[in-house]
One Martini backbone bead per residue (centre of mass of N, CA, C, O) as a GRO file, in nm:
protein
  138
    1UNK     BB    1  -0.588  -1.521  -1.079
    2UNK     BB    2  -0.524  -1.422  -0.820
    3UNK     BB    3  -0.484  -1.107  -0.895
    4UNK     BB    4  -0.761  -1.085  -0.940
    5UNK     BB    5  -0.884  -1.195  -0.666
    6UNK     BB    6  -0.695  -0.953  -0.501
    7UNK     BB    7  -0.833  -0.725  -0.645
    8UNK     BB    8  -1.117  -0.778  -0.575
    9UNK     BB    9  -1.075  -0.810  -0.276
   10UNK     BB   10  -0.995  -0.485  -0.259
   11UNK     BB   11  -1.220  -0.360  -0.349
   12UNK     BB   12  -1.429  -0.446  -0.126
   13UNK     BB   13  -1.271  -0.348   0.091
   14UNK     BB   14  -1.293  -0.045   0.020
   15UNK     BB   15  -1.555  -0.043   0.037
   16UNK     BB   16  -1.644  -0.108   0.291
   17UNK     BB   17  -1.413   0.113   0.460
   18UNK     BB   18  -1.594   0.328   0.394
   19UNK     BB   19  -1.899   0.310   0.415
   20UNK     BB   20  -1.805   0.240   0.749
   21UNK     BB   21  -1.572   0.448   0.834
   22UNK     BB   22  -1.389   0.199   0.984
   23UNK     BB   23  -1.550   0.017   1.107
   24UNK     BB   24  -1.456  -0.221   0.837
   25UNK     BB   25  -1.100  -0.378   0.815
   26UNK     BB   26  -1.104  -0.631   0.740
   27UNK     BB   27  -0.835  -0.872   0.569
   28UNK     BB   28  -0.728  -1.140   0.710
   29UNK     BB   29  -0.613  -1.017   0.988
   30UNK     BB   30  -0.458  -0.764   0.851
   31UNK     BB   31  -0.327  -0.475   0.812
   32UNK     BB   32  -0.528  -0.162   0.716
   33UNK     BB   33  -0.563   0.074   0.474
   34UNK     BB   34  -0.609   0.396   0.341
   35UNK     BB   35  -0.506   0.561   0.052
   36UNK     BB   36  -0.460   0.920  -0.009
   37UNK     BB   37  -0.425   1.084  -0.322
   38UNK     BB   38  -0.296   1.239  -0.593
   39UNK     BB   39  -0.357   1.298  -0.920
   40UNK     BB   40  -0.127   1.366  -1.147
   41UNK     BB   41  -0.345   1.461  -1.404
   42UNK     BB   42  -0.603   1.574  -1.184
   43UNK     BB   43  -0.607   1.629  -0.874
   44UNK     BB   44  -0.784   1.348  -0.778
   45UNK     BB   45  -0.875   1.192  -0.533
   46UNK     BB   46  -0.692   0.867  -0.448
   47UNK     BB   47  -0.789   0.514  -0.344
   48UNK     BB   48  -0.634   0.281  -0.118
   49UNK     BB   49  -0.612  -0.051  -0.029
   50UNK     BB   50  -0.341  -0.157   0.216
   51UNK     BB   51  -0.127  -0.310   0.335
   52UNK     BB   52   0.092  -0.263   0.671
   53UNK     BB   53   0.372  -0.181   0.843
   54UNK     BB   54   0.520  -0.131   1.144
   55UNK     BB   55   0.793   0.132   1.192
   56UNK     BB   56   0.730   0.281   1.448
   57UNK     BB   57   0.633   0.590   1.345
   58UNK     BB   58   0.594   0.415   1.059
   59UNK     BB   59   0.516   0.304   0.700
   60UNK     BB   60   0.468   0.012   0.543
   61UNK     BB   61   0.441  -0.024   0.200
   62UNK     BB   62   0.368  -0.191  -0.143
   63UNK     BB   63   0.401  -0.163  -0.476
   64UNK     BB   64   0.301  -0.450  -0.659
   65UNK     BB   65   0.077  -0.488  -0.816
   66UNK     BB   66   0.076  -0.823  -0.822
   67UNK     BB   67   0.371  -0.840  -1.001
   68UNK     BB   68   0.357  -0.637  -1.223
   69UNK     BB   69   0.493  -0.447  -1.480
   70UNK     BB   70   0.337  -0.215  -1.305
   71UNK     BB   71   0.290   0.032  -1.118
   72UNK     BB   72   0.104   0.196  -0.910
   73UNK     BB   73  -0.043   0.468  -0.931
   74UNK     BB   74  -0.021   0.580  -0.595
   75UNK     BB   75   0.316   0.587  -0.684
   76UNK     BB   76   0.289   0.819  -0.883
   77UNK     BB   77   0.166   1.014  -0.720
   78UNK     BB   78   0.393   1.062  -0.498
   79UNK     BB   79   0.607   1.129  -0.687
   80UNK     BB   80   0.442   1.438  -0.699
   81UNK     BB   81   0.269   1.376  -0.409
   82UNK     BB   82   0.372   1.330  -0.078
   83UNK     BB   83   0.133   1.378   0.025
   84UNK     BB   84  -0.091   1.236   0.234
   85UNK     BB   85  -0.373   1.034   0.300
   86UNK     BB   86  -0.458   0.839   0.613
   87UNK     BB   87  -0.662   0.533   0.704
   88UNK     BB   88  -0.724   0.407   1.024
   89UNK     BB   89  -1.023   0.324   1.062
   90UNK     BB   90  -1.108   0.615   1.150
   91UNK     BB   91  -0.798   0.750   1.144
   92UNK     BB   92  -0.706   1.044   1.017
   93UNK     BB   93  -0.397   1.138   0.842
   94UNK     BB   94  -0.132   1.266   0.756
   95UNK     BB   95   0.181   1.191   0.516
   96UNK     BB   96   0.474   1.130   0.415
   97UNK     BB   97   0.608   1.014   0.113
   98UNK     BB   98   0.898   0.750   0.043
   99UNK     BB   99   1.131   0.531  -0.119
  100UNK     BB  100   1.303   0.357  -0.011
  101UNK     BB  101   1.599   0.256   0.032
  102UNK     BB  102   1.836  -0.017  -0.008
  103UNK     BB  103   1.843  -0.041   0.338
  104UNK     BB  104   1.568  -0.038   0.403
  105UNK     BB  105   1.474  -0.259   0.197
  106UNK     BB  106   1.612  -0.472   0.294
  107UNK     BB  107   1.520  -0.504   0.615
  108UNK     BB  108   1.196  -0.500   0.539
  109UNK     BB  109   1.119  -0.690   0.353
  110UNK     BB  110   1.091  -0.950   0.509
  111UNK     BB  111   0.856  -0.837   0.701
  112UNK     BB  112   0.654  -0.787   0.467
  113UNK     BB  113   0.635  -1.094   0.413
  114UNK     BB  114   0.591  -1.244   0.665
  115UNK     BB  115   0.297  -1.043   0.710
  116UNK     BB  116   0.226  -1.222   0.400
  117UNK     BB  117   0.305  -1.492   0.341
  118UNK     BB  118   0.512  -1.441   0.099
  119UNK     BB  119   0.401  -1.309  -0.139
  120UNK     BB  120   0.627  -1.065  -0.227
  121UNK     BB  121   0.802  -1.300  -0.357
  122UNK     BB  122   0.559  -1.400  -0.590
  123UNK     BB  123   0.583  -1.098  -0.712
  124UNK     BB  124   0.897  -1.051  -0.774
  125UNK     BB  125   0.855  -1.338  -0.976
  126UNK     BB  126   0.659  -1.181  -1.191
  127UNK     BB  127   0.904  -0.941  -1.224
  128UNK     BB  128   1.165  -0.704  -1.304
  129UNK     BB  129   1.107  -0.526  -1.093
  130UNK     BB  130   1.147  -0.357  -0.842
  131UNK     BB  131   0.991  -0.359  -0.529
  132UNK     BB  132   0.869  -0.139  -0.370
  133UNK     BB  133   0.887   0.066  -0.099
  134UNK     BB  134   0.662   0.278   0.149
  135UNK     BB  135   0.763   0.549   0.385
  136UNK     BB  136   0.515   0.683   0.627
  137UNK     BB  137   0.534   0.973   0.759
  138UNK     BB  138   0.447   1.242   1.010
   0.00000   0.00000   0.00000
């Protein structure tokens, strides 16, 4: 039920985010971005609503899909097509992704969970799969 609860509630929240070009970012408090990716199969712009963490000049995103046993579509097109578009309110922005490597997703991991009140942990105990992180650099 959550996982559906937090699915509805990012759907509405990019749709907001998005119809008001950034006018309109609340999450519950959050910092939130709109990540737009390449669709791996289609080569069509998706675009995803996700809380983010900075880390210096970096932004760190979380792969979690809700905790399912299956990456988010947006995780999969990045490793496809690493150049990504982000939107944090109005400003828009280029920018490279790639995958923590194991000493990085160690440090960040903590940091990414407390910022989301532990959820993160609660997502890494419903599936088999380590939940990536994902690096986003200028």
């Amino acid at each position: 039920m959550e996982r559906l609860v937090g699915g509805y509630f990012l759907t509405i929240h990019q749709w907001l985010f998005e119809a008001t070009d950034g006018r309109i970012t609340w999450l519950g408090g959050l910092p939130a971005l709109l990540l737009r990716t390449t669709g791996r199969k289609t080569g069509a712009e998706r675009t995803a609503a996700l809380v983010y963490l900075e880390d210096g000049d970096d932004l760190v995103i979380v792969a979690s899909n809700g905790g399912s046993d299956r990456p988010p579509a947006w995780l999969l097109n990045i490793q496809k097509t690493p150049t990504v578009g982000v939107q944090i309110g109005r400003e828009r922005r280029q920018m490279k992704a790639r995958v923590a490597n194991s000493a990085e997703r160690a440090r960040l991991w903590p940091l990414v969970n407390e910022l989301n009140a532990g959820r993160y942990d609660v997502y890494q105990s419903r599936t088999k799969r380590e939940i990536p992180l994902v690096i986003l650099s200028p």
